[in-house]
N, C-alpha and C positions, 0 to 999 in steps of 0.2 A: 379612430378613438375619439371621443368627447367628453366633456364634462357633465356632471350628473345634474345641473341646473341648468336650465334656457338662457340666467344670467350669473351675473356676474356685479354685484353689488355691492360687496367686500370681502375681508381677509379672515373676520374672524367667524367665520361659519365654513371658511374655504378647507377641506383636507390638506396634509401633509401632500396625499399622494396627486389631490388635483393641481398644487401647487407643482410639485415637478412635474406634472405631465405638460404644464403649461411654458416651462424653463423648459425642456429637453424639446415641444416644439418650437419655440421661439428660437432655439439655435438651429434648425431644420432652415427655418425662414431667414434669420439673417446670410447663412450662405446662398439661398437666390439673392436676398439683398447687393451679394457682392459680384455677381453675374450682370453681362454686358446688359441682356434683359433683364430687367428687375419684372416682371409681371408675373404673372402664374391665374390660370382659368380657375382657380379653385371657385370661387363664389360668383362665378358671371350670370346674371339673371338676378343677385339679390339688391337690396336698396340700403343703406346706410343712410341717417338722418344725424345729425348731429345738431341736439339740443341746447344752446347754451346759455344758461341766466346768467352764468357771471364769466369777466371777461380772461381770455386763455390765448395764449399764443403759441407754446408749445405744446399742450395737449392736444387741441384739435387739429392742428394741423399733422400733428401723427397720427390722429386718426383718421385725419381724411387719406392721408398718405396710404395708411397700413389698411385702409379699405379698397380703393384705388391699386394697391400693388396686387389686391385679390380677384381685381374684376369686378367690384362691386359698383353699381350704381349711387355718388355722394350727394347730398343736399345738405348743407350748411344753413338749419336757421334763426333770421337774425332775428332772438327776443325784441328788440326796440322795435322793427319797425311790424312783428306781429300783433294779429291778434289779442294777444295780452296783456297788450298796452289801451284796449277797449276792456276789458276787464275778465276776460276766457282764465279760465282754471288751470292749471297745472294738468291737471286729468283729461280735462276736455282737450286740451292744447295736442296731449299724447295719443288722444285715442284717435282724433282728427289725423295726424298723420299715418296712426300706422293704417286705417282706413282706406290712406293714400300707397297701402302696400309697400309700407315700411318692415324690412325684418329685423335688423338693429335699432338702436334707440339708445346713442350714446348718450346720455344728458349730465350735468354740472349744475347746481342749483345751491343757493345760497341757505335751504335749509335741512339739516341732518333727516336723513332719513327718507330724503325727497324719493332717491332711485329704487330703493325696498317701496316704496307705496307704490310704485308706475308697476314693479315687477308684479305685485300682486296684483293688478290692473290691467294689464296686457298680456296678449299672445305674443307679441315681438319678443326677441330676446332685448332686455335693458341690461346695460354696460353703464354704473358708476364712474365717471368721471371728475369726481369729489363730490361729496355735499358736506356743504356747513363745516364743521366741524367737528364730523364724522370719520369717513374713510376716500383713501383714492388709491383703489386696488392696485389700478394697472400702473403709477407710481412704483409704489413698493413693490411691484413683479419686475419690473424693469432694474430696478435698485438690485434684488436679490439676485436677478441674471447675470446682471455685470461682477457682482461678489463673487457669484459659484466661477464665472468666465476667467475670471483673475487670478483667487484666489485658490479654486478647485474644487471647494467644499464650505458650508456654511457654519455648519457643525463644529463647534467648540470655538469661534472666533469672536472674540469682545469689539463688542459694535457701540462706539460713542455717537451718541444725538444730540446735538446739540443747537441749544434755542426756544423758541418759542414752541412748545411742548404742549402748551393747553390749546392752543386754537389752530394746531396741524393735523390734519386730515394725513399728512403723507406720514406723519410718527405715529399713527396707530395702525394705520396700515402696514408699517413697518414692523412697530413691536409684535403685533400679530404672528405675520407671517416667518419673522427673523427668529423667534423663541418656537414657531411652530416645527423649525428646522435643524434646533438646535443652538443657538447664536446666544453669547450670553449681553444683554444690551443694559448700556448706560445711558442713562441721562442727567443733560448737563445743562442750566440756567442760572437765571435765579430765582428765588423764591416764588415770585408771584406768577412766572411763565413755565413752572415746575412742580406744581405743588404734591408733598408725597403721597398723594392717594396715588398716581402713578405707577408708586411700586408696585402695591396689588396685580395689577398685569405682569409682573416678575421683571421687570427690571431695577437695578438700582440706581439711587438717586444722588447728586452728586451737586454741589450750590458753589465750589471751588472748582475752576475751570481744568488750573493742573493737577491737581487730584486725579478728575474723573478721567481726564488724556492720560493717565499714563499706562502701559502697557494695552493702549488700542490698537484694532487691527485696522480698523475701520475707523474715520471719521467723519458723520455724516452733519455737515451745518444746515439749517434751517431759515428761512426765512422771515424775517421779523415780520408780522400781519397787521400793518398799523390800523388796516379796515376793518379786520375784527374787533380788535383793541381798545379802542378808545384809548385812554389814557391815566397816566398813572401807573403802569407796570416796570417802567424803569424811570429814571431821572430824565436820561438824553442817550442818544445815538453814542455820543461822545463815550457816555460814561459806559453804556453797554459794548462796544468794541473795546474801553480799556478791562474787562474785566471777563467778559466773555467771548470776542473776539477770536477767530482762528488766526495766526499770524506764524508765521515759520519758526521764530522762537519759541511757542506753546508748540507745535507738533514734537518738539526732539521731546516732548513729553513720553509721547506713544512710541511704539515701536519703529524699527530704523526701517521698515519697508509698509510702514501704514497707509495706506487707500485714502484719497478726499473725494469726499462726494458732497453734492449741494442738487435739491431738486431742478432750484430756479423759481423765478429769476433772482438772480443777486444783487447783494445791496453789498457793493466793492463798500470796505471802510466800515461796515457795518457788523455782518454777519462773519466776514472772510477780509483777508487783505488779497488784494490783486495779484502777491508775487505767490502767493498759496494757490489762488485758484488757478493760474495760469503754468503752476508749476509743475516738474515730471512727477510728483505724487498725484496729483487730480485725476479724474476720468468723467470730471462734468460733462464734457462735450460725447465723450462715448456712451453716457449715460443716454443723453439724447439720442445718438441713434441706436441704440437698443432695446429703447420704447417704441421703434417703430417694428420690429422683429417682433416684441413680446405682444403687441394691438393686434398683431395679426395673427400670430398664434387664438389668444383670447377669439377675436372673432371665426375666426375656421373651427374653435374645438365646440363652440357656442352653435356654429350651424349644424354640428352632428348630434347637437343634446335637443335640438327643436324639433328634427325631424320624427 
């Protein structure tokens, strides 16, 4: 089986059914994952490139992993010390490698819409790994694996977002895919990192922190983007943790067996308190490894749609 596109560039053009075909491999692949061999020949002979303009620690290196556990051939490269830094194009930069008999083309770029222009550009399959302020699919697949894994089903479960709403790539990926599944989602800020156009995507919008936590199933925190940002969207850190903040006294909001989720990386004190993230509600860190299960599905269901 494969997916009906070569890529894979976001959620909101993604079907219901390519979405679970993508969940139901990705739990195929985390049990090799848990085999004394972790590897599998599926893709030996193809080449993985990973693109990166802006900087990543846990995406790429599940992608390098979740290529790597397929047999692929990885190259990792590094914008600063390319090309690009002479003044090569975004396009040229792409076409130059797949040239180099690139069949992947995971790329990360700092502007919306960067991985749709490559895909229309290339034979490679291209694989979003965020742009801008756009989407970052394999994010939100990884997130809705771990929900359906937990939880059993996605359908009918009130999913809180909470944070910085306007300049997350992984919350539209999420609202996407979580309403395309059924999931009814809240979102939770304040005003200026919230603003209700929002809801038009169907979810509703919520500017009181205990409000919108209560009866969550899910709560997912987000990371404040100072880089995006600039300034001016809150007061201080200070004041955004005392009023938005996750902390174990705002979850007995939600329900008694609610889910915490944080993409990464965290701002302890900021977005979450320490005894929240590190506490037996969280599956931050499971999160993490089951973006490396869901990479790899992506890339295996991608090699059957090129062929």
């Amino acid at each position: 089986m494969s997916l009906r596109s070569k890529d894979l560039t976001g959620l909101k053009d993604l079907s219901t059914d390519d979405i679970n075909l993508i969940i139901e491999t990705a739990a195929g692949f985390k049990d090799v994952l848990g085999r004394d061999i972790k590897k599998v020949p599926a893709l030996r002979g193809r080449t993985t490139v990973n693109l990166f303009y802006e900087p990543s620690t846990r995406t790429r290196t599940s992608f390098e992993l979740a290529a790597k556990r397929l047999s692929t051939d990885v190259i990792n490269v590094s914008v600063s010390t390319s090309s690009v830094v002479k003044g090569e194009t975004l396009k040229d930069t792409a076409r130059t490698i797949e040239a180099l008999g690139a069949d992947f083309i995971v790329v990360r770029h700092a502007c919306s819409g960067a991985a749709h222009f490559l895909a229309d550009n290339l034979g490679s399959s291209v694989i979003n790994a965020g742009d801008g302020t756009n989407e970052h699919p394999t994010q939100a697949l990884l997130d809705i694996f771990t929900i359906k894994e937990k939880k059993g089903s996605v359908a009918g479960l009130k999913v809180a977002i909470v944070g910085d709403i306007l300049h997350s790539r992984v919350a539209k990926s999420n609202i996407y895919g979580l309403t395309k599944l059924g999931a009814e989602i809240k979102l939770i800020g304040p005003p200026t990192l919230v603003p209700l156009c929002f809801g038009d995507l169907g979810p509703s919008v919520y500017y009181d922190m205990d409000e919108g936590l209560k009866d969550a199933d899910i709560v997912m925190t987000l990371r404040i983007q100072s880089e995006r940002q600039g300034k001016g969207f809150f007061p201080s850190t200070d004041e955004y943790f005392k009023n938005w903040g996750l902390t174990s006294k705002r979850l007995l909001k939600a329900k008694e067996d609610v889910m915490v989720m944080h993409p990464g990386p965290m701002n302890r004190g900021v977005e979450i308190s320490s005894d929240v993230a590190d506490g037996e509600r969280s599956v931050i860190l499971e999160q993490v490894t089951n973006g490396l299960a869901v990479r790899m599905a992506v890339l295996y269901l991608l090699s059957g749609a090129k062929q």
